[in-house]
N, C-alpha and C positions, 0 to 999 in steps of 0.2 A: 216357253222355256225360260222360267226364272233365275236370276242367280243362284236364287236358293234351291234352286233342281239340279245344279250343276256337279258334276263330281267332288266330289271333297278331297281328290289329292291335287296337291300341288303341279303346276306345269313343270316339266323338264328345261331344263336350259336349253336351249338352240346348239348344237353342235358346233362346236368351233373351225371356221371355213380357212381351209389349208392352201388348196387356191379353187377359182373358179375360170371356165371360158367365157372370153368377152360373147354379150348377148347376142350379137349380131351374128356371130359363129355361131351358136344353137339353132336362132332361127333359121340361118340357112345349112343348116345338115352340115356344114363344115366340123363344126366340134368334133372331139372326141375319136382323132385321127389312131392314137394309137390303142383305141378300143377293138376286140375282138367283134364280128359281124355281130355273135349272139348278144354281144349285152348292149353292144350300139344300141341294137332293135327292142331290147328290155329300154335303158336308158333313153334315146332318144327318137322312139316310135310314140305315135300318139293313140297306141291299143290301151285297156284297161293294165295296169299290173297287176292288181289282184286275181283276172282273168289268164293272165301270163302265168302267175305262180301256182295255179289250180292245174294248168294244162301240161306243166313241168313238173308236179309231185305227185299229180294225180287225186290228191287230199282237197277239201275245200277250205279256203281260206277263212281261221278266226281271225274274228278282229277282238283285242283285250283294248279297253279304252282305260287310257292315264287320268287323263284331265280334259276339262272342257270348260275353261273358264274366261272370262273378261279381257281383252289385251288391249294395248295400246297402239301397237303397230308401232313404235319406236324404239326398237331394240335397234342396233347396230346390224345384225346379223339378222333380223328379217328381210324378205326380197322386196327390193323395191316397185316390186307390182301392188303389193297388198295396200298401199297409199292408194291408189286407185278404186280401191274398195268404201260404201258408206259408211263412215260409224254410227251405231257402236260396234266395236268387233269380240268377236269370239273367236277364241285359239284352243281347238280340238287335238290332240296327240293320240296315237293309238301304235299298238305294237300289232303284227301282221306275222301271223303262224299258219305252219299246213303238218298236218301229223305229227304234232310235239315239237317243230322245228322254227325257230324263231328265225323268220326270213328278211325282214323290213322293220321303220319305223316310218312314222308319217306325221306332220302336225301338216293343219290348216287352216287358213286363218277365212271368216266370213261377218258378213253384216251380221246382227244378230236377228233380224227378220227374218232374212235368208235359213239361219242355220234351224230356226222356228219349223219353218216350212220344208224346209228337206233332210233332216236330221233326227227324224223321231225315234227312229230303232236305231242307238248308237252302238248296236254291236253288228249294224249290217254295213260292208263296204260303202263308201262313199258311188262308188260311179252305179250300185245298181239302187241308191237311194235316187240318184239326179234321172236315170231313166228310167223308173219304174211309170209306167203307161207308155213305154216305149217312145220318152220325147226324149229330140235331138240336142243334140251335144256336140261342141265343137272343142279341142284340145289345143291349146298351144305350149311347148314344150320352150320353157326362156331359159332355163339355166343348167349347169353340168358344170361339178368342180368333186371334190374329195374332201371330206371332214372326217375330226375326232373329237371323240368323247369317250371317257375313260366309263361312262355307265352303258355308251353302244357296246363297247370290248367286253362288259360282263355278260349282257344280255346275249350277246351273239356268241359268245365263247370263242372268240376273234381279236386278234390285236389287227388293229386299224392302217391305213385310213381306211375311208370308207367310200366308194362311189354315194353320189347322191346330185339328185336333178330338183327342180321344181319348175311348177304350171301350173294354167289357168284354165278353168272351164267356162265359157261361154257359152249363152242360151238365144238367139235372135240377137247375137251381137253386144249382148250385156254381159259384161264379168260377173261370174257369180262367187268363185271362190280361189284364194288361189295353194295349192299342195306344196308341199318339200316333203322328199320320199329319201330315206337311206335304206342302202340293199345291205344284206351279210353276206360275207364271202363263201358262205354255206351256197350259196348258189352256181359255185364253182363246181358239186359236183353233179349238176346238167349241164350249165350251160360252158363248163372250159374255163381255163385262165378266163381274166378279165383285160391282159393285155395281150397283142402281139408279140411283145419287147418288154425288157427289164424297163425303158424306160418311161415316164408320165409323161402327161402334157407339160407344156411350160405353167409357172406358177404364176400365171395370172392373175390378180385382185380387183382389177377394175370392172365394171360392168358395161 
């Protein structure tokens, strides 16, 4: 996968992070207190979403791909896992529909060997690229906060914010890639409010 095989549109800008849950609260199930059971378990379950969003619309999930091109991993607003990853890196974006309905967005950032070897049909979901021959997979779910972007609000037909999480997939204890997912609030109408309460979490920034 050359650069010059790469999509030809431009990357999206990263979502601007409104606040985020200290990591340590994701990792242990604390985060996300005044989340609703159903999107907890969307947001902070270590199941497929793409598989979540098929078994709530009934429709199978497209993936339309933006961009897949070269990154640096030095953006302010990328997770501080994707350091952990070898370079060179490639940064994947893809928008995530079920029956005309624009449900998610997704970028991901990977070595570019990696993305070589598990990324040939870019219009197949990521988790059933990583286990196609049924090898194992291990999820960690690091972060949960609310972002905006004023090109999320056209796509989704939504003014914002927006829930959104990011994780890593592990294979025998190697990072292989690591995800930031944003949901649309179109998914309020299976899964309910998104909150309890009128109110959010605290605005957190630190990690």
């Amino acid at each position: 996968m050359s650069p010059s095989s790469l999509a030809a549109h431009p990357l999206l800008p990263s979502p601007r992070s409104l606040w985020q849950a200290p990591a340590a609260e994701v990792v242990s199930a604390r985060a996300g207190r005044s989340l609703s059971g159903a999107w907890k378990l969307l947001l902070l379950g270590d199941g497929s979403p793409t598989r979540h969003l098929q078994l709530l619309t009934g429709a199978p999930v497209e993936v339309e791909l933006i961009a897949m091109a070269p990154d640096s991993g030095e953006d302010p607003l990328t997770p501080e896992e994707v350091a952990e990853l070898a370079p060179p890196l490639l940064r994947r974006q893809v928008w995530l529909a079920c029956g005309g309905l624009t449900l998610g967005w997704a970028e991901s950032w990977w070595n570019q060997a990696e993305a070589e070897a598990h990324l040939r049909d870019r219009s197949r979901p990521i988790w059933l690229s990583l286990t196609a021959g049924r090898a194992e997979l291990f999820r960690e779910v690091d972060g949960l906060g609310q972002v905006q972007a004023d090109w999320l609000e056209q796509r989704f037909g939504h003014g914002g914010p927006f829930w959104s999480r990011h994780y890593r997939f592990f294979r025998q204890g190697r990072e292989l890639t690591v995800i930031r997912e944003v949901f649309s609030p179109e998914l309020q109408r299976w899964l309910g409010p998104a909150t309890t309460s009128p109110a959010t979490e605290p605005p957190v920034l630190s990690s």
